[in-house]
C-alpha positions as CSV (number, residue, x, y, z in Angstrom):
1,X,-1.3,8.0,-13.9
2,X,2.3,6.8,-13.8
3,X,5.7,7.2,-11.9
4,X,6.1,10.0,-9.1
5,X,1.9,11.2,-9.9
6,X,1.1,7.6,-8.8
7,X,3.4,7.2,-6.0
8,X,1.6,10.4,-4.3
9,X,-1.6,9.7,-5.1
10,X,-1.2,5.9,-3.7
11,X,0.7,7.2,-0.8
12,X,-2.3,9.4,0.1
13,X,-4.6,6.7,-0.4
14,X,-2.8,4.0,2.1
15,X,-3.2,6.7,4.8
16,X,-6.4,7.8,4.5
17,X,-7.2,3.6,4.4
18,X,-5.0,3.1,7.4
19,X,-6.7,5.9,9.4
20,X,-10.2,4.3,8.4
21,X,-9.0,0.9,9.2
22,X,-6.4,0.5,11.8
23,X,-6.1,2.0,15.3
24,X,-4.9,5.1,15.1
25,X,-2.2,4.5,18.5
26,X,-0.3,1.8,15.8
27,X,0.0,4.7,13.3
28,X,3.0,6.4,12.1
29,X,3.1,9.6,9.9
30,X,4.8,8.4,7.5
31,X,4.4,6.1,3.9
32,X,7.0,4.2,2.9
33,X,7.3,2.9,-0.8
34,X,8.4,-1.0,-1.1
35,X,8.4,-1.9,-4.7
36,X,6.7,-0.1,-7.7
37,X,6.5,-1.6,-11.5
38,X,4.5,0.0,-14.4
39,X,2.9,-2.7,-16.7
40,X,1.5,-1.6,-20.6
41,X,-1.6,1.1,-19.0
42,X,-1.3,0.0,-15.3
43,X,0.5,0.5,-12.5
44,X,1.0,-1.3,-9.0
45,X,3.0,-0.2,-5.4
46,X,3.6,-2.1,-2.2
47,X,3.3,0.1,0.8
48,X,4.4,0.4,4.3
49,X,3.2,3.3,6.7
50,X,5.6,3.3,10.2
51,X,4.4,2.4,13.7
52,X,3.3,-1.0,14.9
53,X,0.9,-1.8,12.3
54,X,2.6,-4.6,10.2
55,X,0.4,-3.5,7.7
56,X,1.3,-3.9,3.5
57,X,-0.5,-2.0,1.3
58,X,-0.4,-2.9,-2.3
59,X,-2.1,-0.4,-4.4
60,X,-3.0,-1.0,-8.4
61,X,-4.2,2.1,-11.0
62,X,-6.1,0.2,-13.7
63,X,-5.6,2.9,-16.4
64,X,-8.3,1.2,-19.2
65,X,-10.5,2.2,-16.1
66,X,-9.0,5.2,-14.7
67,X,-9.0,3.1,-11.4
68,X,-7.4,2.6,-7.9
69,X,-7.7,0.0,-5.6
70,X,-6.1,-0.4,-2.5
71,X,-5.7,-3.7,-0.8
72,X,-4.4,-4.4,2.8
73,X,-2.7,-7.0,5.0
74,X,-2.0,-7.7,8.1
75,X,0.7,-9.7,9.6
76,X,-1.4,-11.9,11.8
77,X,0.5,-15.0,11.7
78,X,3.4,-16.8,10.8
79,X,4.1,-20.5,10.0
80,X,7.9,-21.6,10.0
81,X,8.4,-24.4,7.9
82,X,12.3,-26.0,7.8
83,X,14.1,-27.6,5.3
């Protein structure tokens, strides 16, 4: 699973996460695709979905596996450092 098939499938995948993970009053209705690269058999997207989340998604298809796994991060905290 490669290119645009991946892309939709991932998509669908970060929201149905989101919805099981997140509160649903910081969640937008839409998916927004951040980077993509394809790699030999795999391939691997960083998400976005609107609202206040400040979630990232970044979801991998393992194709020796026929696998998908979605990871996600919150923006908790930030540390400044200067210079």
């Amino acid at each position: 699973m490669h290119g645009l098939d991946f892309v939709l499938t991932a998509m669908d995948r970060v929201m149905e996460v989101a919805h099981n993970k997140l509160p649903e009053d910081t969640l937008g209705d839409k998916v927004y695709l951040v980077s993509y690269y394809k790699e030999l058999n795999n391939s691997k997207g960083t998400f976005a979905i609107s609202g206040s989340n400040k979630a990232l998604f970044e979801v991998t298809y393992n194709g020796d596996t026929d696998e998908m796994y979605v990871d996600m991060y919150n923006d908790k905290e930030q540390t400044v450092y200067k210079g």
